[in-house]
C-alpha positions, 0 to 999 in steps of 0.5 A, spaced: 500 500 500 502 506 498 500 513 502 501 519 498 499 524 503 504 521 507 509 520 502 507 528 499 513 531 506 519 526 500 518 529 494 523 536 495 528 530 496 527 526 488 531 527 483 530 525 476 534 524 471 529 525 463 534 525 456 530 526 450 527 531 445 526 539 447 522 543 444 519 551 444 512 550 444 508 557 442 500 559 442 498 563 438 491 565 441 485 569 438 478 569 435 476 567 428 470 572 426 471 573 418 475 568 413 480 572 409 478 575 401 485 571 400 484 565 400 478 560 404 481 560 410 480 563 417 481 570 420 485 569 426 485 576 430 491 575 435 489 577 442 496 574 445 501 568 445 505 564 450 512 560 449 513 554 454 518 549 454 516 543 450 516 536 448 522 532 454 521 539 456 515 539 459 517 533 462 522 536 466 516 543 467 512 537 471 517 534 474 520 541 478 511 542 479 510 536 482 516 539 487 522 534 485 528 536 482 530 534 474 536 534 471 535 535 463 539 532 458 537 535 451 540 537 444 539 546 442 541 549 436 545 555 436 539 560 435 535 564 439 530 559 440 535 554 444 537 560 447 530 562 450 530 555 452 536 554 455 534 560 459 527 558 460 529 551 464 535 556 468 529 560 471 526 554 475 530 553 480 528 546 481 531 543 474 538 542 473 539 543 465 545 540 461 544 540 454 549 539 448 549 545 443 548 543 435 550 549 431 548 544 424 541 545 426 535 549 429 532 548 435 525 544 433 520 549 435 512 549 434 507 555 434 500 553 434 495 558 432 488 556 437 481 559 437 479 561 444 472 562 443 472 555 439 478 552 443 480 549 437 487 549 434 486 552 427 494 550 424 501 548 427 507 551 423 513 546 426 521 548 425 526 543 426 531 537 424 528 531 426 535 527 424 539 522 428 545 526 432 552 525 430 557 521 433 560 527 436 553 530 439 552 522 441 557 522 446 556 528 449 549 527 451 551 519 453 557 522 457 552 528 460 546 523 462 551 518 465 555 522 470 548 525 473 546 517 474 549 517 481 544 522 483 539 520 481 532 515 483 529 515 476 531 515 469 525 518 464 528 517 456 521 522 453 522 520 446 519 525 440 523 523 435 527 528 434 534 526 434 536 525 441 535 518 443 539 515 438 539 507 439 546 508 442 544 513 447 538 510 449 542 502 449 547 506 453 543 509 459 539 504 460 545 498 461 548 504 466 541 505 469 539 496 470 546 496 473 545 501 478 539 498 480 536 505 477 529 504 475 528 507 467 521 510 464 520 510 456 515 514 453 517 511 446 516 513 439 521 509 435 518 505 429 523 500 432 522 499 440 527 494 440 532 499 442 529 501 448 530 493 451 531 492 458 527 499 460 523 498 467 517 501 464 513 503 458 509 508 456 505 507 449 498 510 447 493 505 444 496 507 437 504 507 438 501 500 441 497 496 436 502 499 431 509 495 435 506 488 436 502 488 429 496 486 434 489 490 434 489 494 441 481 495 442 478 493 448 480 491 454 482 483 453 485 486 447 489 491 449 492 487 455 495 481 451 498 487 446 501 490 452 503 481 455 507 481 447 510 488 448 512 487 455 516 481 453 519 483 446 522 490 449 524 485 457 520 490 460 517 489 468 511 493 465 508 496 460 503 503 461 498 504 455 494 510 455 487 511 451 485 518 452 478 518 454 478 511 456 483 512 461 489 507 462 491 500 462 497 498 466 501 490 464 504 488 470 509 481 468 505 476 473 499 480 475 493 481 473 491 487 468 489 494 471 485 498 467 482 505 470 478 509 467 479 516 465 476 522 469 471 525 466 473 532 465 472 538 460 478 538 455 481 545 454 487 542 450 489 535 449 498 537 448 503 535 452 498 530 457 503 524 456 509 528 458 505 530 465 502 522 465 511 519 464 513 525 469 508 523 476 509 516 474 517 518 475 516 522 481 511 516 484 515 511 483 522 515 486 519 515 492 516 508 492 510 507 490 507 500 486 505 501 479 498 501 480 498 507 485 503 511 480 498 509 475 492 511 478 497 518 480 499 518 473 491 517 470 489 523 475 495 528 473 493 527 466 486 529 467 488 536 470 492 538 464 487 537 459 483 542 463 488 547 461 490 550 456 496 549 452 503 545 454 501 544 461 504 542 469 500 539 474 501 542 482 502 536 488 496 541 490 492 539 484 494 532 484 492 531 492 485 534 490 484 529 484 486 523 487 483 525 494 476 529 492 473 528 499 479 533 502 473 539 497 468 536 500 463 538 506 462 534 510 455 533 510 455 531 504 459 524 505 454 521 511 448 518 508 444 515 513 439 513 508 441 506 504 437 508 498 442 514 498 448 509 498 446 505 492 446 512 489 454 513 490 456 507 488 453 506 482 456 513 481 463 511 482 461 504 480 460 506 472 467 511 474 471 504 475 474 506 481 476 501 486 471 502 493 474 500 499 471 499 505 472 499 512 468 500 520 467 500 526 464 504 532 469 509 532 467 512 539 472 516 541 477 518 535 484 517 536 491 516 533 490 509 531 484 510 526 487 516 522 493 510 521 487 505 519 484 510 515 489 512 511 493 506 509 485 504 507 485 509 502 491 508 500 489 502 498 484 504 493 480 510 489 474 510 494 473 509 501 466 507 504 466 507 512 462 503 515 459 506 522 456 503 528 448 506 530 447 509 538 444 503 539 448 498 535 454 501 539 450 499 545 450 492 544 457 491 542 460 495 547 454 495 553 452 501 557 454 507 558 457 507 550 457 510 545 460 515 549 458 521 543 452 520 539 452 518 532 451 525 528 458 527 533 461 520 530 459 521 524 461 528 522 468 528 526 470 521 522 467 525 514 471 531 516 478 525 515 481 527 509 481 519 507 474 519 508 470 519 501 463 516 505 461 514 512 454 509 512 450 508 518 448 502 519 443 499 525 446 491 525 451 489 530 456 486 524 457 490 517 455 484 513 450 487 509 452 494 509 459 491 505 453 486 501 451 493 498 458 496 497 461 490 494 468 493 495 474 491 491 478 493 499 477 490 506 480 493 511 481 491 518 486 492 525 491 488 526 487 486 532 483 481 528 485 475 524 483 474 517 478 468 519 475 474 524 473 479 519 466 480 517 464 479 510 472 477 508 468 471 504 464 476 499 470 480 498 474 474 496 469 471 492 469 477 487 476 477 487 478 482 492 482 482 497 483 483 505 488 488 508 489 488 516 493 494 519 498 494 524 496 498 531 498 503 534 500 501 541 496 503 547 492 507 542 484 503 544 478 507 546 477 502 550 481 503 554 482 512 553 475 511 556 477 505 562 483 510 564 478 517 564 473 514 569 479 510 573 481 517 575 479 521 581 477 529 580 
């Protein structure tokens, strides 16, 4: 299990080493009111421009966003767009540029003319050379990219197809990368992926995908077993296939295929998603995430930047709100006393594909070990349902004098928990039917119980879910809080 919000203090302290194609990217913004008597074509009346970096750059932009520190290693040419790059990366103190000058070709530059009132994108003019490095500028960027390997935890190879990632550069780093035991992401774009063999993890679209393994890449099983035969072609651990709208499906050797849906979103702009997916996915895996938590990162982080226009970051704040949507939430609005009421939710989060996780308890006074509980629950899953003992159920279970607060006081201070997406009353004295209804990919219980004692472990295994017990804090138990509170003399 990964927690984020415990991991998020960490990140000041990756760093991230991307080799790949940099671009100056341009958008040229204005309304089309008029075509021109010239030629049948648009009128764009230009109201302002920004000039961002692109390509690998913006790999190495998100990275610095997200609060990690990235060493870039790229190919300018010897002309004022190189220069605008150079120091446009300088001004982030947070990325550590070294790039290889070429005085025999332009810096590659792209200068997208968009109508704002249609968000449509009218024309490209592309400036570049897209040949392969030379056998001198090769060495260099070798040289450069092995020497920041000692101080690194990821590597990302961005692939635009413009020069930089030779075979031999790309074979070079990531032999030196496999022997320092140095984790190396490709977002690829070779018409030959061999010559990324032996990366960690690989980032295809759906498109780059099919293409690769001759296979058809439509559907989920379709996709998967695509995903199994290029895994196995480049020696790969795994394998991430983005899919645009239908959101993401992650191969893994020896697991079970992942696949979670996009975030339903109004898109703004569709440039440079890939480069913020491959720049989370660096960041989640530096500080020791799983695939699927950098995954389902990854998957939230794209959906933020093509709310946006033009070549866009995401910030950890961003990224929080995203994976965690309870933090905007009231907290009224995540009780829900009435079941009827919960069907609603989760149907919700059901036709979103989200993996619900479910834990309970009286939860009579508040403390230490439950906010651990609650967090490694949601860490383990998109959604967490808390399960909450009634007044009465409470004093069944635990006898007279409990609860010691009511169930509204209960409630409301459980859905004020970040971790906490909805709190579900129920009146039983077990949560079995309660996790009947919910039907969770995740059940969590304290390490106080063994995995033949949790309630409803039967249901969530049959469907292929899992169990997950949580160590305890010692000396934390309401029980005893509240046998040490009356045991003291005024």
């Amino acid at each position: 299990m990964f927690d984020f919000e415990k991991r998020l203090q960490d990140i000041g302290q990756q760093t991230i080493l991307c080799v790949g194609d940099l671009m100056l990217d341009e958008f040229v913004y204005g309304e089309v009111a008029r075509i021109s008597p010239e030629a049948p074509a648009p009128v764009l009346a230009v109201k302002r421009s920004d000039v961002t970096i692109g390509g690998a750059g913006n790999v190495a932009r998100n990275v610095a966003s997200l609060g990690a520190r990235c060493i870039f290693v790229g190919m300018v040419g010897d002309d004022d767009a190189g220069r605008t790059v150079i120091s446009a990366l300088q001004a982030d103190t947070r990325i550590e540029p070294s790039l290889v000058v070429d005085r025999a070709r332009p810096t590659t530059r792209k200068v997208r003319f968009v109508s704002e009132h249609f968000s449509t994108h009218l024309l490209r003019a592309d400036w570049e050379d897209a040949a392969a490095a030379d056998a001198d500028r090769e060495g260099e960027l070798i040289a450069r990219a092995l020497a920041a390997l000692p101080r690194v935890t990821v590597v990302v190879l961005s692939d635009y197809a413009k020069g930089v990632l030779t075979p031999r550069v790309v074979g070079a780093i990531i032999e030196a990368a496999t022997r320092a035991q140095i984790p190396v992401i490709v977002d690829p774009k070779a018409a030959d992926y061999a010559i990324y063999c032996g990366a960690t993890l690989i980032t295809p679209n759906r498109r780059e995908l099919a293409t690769a393994t001759r296979r058809e890449a439509i559907g989920d099983a379709a996709i998967s077993e695509a995903a199994a035969e290029l895994a196995r072609m480049v020696a790969a651990r795994a394998v991430l296939v983005t899919r645009s709208e239908e959101g993401m499906t992650l191969y893994v050797e020896g697991q079970d295929p992942v696949h979670v849906p996009a975030y339903a979103v109004r898109v703004r702009d569709v440039s440079g998603p890939g480069d913020t997916v491959v720049a989370i996915l660096a960041v989640m895996l530096a500080l020791g995430a799983d695939y699927e938590s950098a995954m389902r990162a990854a998957n939230a982080g794209a959906a933020v930047v093509v709310g946006k226009p033009g070549t866009a970051t995401v910030s950890v704040s961003e990224l929080r709100h995203r994976l965690l949507p309870a933090a905007a939430t009231t907290t009224e609005d995540k009780i829900v006393y009435d079941r009827a009421m919960l069907d609603e939710r989760l149907g919700e989060w059901r036709r979103q594909r989200l993996r619900i996780g479910f834990t309970n308890g009286c939860f009579d006074l508040l403390h230490r070990g439950h906010v651990k509980l609650m967090a490694e629950a949601r860490a383990a899953c998109d959604r967490l349902v808390v399960g909450l003992n009634s007044d009465a159920s409470v004093s069944r279970l635990k006898g007279d004098g409990r609860p010691i607060q009511p169930i509204g006081s209960r409630a409301e201070v459980l859905a004020a928990l970040e971790a906490v997406d909805l709190v579900a009353v129920f009146e039983e004295d077990t949560p079995l039917e309660l996790i009947l209804q919910v039907r969770p990919s995740v059940l969590v219980k304290g390490g106080d119980y063994t995995r033949e004692k949790v309630v409803g472990r039967e249901v969530v295994e049959a469907a292929g879910g899992e169990v997950i017990l949580v160590d305890l804090v010692p000396g934390q138990s309401t029980t005893n809080i509240v046998a040490q509170s009356r045991s003291r003399k005024p």
